[in-house]
C-alpha positions as CSV (number, residue, x, y, z in Angstrom):
1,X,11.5,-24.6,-25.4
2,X,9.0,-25.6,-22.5
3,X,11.3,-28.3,-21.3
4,X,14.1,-25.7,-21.5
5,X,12.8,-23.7,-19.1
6,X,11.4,-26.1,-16.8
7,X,15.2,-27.8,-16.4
8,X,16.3,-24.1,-15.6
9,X,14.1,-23.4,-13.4
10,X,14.1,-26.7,-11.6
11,X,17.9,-25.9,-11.1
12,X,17.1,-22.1,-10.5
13,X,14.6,-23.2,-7.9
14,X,16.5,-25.7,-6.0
15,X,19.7,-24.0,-5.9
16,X,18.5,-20.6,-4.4
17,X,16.3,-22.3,-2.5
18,X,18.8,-23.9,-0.7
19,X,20.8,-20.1,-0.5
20,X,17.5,-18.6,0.5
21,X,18.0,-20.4,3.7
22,X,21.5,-18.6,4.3
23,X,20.1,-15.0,3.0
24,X,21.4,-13.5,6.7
25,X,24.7,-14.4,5.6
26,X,25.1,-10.8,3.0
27,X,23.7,-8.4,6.1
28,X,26.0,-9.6,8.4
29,X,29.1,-9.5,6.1
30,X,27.9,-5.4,5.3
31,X,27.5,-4.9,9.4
32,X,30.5,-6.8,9.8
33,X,32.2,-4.4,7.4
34,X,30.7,-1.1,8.6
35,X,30.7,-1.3,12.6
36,X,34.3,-0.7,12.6
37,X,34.5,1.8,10.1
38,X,31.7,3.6,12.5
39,X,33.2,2.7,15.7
40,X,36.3,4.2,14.9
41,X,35.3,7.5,13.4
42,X,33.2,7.6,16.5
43,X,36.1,7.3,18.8
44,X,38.4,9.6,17.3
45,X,35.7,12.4,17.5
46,X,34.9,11.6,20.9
47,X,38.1,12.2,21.9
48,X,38.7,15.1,19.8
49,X,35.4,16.9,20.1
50,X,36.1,20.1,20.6
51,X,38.7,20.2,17.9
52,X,36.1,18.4,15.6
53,X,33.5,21.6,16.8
54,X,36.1,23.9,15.7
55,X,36.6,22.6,12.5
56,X,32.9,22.3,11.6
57,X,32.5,26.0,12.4
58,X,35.1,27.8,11.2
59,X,36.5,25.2,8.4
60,X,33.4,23.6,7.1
61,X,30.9,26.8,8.5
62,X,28.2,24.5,9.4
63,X,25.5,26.3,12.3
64,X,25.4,25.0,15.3
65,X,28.8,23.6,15.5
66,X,29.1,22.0,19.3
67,X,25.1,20.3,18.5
68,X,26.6,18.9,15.1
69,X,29.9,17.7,16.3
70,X,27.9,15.6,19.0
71,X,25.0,14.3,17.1
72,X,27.9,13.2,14.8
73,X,29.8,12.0,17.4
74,X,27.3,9.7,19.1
75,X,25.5,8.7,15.8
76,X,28.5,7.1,14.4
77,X,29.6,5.5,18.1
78,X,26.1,4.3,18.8
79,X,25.4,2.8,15.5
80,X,28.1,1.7,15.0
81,X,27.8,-0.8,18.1
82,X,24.2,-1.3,16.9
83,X,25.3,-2.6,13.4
84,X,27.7,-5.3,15.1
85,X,25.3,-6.5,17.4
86,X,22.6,-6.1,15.0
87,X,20.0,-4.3,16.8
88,X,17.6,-1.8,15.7
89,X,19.7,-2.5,12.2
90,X,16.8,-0.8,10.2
91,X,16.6,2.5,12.6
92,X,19.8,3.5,13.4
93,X,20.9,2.6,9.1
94,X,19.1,6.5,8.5
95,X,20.6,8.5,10.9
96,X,24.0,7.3,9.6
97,X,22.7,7.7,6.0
98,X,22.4,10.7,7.1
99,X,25.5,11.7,8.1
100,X,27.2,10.1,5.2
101,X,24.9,12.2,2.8
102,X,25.9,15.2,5.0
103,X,29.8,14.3,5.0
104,X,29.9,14.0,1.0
105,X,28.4,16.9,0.2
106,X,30.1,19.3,2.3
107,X,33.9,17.5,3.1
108,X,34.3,15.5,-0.3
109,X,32.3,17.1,-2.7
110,X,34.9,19.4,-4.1
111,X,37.4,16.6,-4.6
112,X,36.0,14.5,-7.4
113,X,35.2,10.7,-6.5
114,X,38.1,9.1,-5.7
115,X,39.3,8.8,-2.3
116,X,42.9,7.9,-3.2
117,X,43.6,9.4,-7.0
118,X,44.7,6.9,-9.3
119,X,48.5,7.3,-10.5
120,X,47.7,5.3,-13.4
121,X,45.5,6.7,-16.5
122,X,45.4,3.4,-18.3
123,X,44.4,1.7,-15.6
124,X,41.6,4.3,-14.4
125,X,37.7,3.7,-13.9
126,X,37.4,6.6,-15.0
127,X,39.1,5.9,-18.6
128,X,36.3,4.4,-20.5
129,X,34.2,7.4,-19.3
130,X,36.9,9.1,-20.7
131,X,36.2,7.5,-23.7
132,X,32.6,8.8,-23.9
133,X,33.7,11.9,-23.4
134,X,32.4,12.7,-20.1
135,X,34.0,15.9,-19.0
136,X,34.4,15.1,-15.5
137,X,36.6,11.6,-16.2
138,X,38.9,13.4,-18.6
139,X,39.5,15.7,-16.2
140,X,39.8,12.8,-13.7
141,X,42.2,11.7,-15.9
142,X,43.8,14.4,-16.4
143,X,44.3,14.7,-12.9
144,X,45.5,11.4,-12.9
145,X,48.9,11.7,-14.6
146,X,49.3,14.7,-12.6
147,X,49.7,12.3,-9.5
148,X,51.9,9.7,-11.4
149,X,54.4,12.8,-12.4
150,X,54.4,13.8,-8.4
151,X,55.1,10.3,-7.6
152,X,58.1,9.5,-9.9
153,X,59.4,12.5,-8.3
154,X,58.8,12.2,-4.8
155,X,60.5,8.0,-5.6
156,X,63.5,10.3,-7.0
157,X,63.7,12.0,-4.2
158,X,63.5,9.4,-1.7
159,X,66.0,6.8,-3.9
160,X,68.4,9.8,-3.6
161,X,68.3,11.4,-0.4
162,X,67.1,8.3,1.6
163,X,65.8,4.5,1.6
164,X,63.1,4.4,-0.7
165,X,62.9,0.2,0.2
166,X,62.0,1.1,3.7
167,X,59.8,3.2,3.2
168,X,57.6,1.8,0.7
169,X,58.3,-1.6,2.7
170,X,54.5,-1.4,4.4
171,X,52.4,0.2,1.2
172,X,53.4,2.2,-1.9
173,X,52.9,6.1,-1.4
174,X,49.8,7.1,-2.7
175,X,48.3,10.7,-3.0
176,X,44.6,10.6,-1.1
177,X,42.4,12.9,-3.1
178,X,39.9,12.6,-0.1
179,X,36.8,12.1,-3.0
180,X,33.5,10.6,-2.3
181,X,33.6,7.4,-3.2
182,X,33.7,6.1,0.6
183,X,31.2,8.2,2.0
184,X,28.7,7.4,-1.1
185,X,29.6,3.4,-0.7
186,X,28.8,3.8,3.0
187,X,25.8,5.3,2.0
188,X,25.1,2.6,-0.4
189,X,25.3,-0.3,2.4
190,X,23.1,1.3,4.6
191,X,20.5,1.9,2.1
192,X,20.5,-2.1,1.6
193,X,20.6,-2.8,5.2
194,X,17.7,-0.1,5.7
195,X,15.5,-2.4,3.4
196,X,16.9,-5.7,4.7
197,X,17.4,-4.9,8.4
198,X,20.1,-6.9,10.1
199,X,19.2,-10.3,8.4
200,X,18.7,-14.0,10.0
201,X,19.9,-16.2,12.6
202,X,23.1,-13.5,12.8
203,X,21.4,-10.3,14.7
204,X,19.5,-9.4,17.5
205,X,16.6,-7.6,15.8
206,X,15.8,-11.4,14.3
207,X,15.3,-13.2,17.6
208,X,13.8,-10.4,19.6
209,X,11.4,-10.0,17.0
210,X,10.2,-13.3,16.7
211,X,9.4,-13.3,20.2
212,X,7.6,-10.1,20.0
213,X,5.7,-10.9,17.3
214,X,4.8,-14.6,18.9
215,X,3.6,-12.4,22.0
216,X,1.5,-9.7,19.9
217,X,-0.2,-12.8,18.2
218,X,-1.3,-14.5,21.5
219,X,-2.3,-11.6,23.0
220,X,-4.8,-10.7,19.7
221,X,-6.3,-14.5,20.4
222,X,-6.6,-14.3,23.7
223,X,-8.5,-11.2,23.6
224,X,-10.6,-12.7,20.6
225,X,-11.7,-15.3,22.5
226,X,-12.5,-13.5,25.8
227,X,-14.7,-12.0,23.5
228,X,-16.4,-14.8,22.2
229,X,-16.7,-16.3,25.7
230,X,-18.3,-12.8,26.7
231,X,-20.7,-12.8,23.9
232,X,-21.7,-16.8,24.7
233,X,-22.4,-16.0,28.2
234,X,-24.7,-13.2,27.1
235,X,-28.6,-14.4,27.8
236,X,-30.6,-14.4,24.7
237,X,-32.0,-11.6,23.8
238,X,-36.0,-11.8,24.4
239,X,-38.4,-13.1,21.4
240,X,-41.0,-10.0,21.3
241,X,-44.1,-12.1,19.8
242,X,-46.2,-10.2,16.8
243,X,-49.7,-9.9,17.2
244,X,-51.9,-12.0,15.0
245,X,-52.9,-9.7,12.0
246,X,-56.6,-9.5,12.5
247,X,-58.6,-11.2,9.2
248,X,-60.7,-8.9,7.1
249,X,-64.9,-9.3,8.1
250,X,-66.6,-10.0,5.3
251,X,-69.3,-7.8,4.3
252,X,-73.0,-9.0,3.8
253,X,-74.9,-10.6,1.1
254,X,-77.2,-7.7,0.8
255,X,-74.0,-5.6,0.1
256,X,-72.3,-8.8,-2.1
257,X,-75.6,-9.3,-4.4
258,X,-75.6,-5.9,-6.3
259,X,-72.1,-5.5,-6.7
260,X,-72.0,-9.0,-7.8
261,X,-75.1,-8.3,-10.0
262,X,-73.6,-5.1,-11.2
263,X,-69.9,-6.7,-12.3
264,X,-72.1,-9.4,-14.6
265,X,-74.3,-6.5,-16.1
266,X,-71.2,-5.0,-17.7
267,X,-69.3,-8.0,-18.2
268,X,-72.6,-8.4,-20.5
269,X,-72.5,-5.2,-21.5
270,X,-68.9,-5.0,-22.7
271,X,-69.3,-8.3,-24.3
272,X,-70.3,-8.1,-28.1
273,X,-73.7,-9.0,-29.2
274,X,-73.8,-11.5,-32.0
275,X,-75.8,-10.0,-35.0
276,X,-79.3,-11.7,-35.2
277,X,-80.0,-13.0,-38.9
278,X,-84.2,-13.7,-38.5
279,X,-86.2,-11.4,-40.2
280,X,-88.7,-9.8,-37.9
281,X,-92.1,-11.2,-37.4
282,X,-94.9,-9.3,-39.3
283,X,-97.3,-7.1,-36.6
284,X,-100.7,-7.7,-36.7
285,X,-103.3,-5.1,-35.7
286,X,-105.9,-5.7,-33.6
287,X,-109.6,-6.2,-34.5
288,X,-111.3,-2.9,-34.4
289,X,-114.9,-3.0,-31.9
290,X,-118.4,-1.2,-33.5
291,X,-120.8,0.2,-31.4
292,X,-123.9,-1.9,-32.7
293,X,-121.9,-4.9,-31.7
294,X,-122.2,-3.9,-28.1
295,X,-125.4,-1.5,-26.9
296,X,-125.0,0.8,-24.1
297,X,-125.7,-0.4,-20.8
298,X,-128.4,1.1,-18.8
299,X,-127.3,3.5,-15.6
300,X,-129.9,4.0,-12.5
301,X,-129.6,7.9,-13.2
302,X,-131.3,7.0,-16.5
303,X,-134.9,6.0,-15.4
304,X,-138.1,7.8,-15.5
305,X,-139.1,9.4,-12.8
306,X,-142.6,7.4,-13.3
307,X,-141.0,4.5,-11.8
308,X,-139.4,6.5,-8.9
309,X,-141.4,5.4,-5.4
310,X,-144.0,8.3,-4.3
């Protein structure tokens, strides 16, 4: 299975690779397809403005008829141009959305989807919806053989009061049911090109943005290294030298000793005596003195007052 998908991808990755470098090629195609389409609804309401004002006021009732018409006019002229050239592909792709949105909900709404009604039920879009049973095709579909009956008619008609070769010579007659399916696949083109823009190598919004960019990105480096060049040629800022922390005096010996003397008196005095095991010496009294052992001495006061000098 791994070497399955590693010889699809290898294909996958080589062939699109190679497509990736033509992936300008699908925006062009839809601007290709579109600025015409544009162009020429432009045109036709430029030159018919006022009768384009009219009908947005009183057929469609829309406010502000005359500013509609020519916001409508010019956005579909303008951008229209735009698209071909390929200019400002992503901006001008959602006013136009705009006005597509506008145009199917109030013109094309009421008419279903189909911009030309199918004259063949069979062969409708609408017939495996149909099958579903999705109200809205079967009533497509009935709607459907309603045009085929008008159109075998209107070809009885024309065989027998006129030449029916002629004038299906340039295109069979078909009924337009003036649906939304244009408006909404207009509106789907310009949705992609609002989130691819106008695409490589084939529009103007490529080149011109390359060049802008290139010029956005030199300017940010230049400026980033003026900066740095400005900050170099800045002095040092100055070295503000610390005092020496001053060292603590010691105190004297007279004030060392006792403290000193004091911390190994209870360092003894926490530390446990040891129990001594001697048995304690025997006290001896001392010898007792008598008097006979030792006479009175004589004191001066105690001679006779025969002996005293007369």
């Amino acid at each position: 299975m791994a070497l399955l998908f590693r010889a699809y991808y290898g294909v996958h990755d080589f062939l699109f690779g190679l497509l990736a470098k033509l992936d300008g090629l699908a925006p062009l195609l839809i601007r290709l397809y579109l600025a015409p389409v544009m162009i020429a609804a432009g045109l036709y309401k430029f030159r018919h403005l006022d009768a384009i004002t009219q009908w947005l006021g009183s057929g469609l009732g829309l406010p502000e008829p005359e500013l509609m018409a020519q916001l409508l006019t010019y956005t579909e002229l303008i951008g229209g141009f735009l698209l071909l050239f390929g200019l400002a592909v992503r901006w001008v792709s959602i006013p136009l959305m705009v006005a597509m949105l506008v145009a199917a909900i109030t013109v094309h709404w009421d008419n279903g989807w189909f911009a030309i009604a199918p004259s063949d039920p069979a062969s409708s879009i609408a017939k495996p919806l149909a099958d579903l049973g999705l109200p809205a095709a079967r009533a497509s579909m009935e709607n459907s053989q309603a045009v085929a009956d008008r159109l075998a008619s209107a070809r009885t008609i024309l065989d027998e009061y006129g030449d029916y070769g002629w004038i299906t010579e340039k295109g069979n007659i078909a009924v337009v049911n003036n649906g939304i399916e244009f408006a909404a696949t207009y509106f789907i083109m310009l949705l992609s090109l609002l989130f691819s823009g106008g695409g490589r190598w084939f529009s103007a919004d490529y080149y011109i943005d390359r060049k802008a960019r290139a010029r956005v990105k030199a300017s940010k480096e230049a400026k980033a290294a003026a900066k740095r060049e400005a900050e170099e040629a800045l002095p040092p800022p100055p070295v503000i030298a610390s005092a020496p922390e001053a060292e603590p005096e010691p105190e004297p010996e007279s004030e060392l000793k006792p403290k000193s003397a004091a911390v190994v008196d209870a360092a003894k005095t926490a530390a446990p005596q040891p129990e001594s095991k001697t048995e304690p010496e025997p006290q001896v009294e001392p010898p007792t003195e008598s008097k006979e052992d030792h006479p009175p001495a004589k004191t001066p006061s105690a001679q006779a007052p025969s002996d005293l000098p007369k």
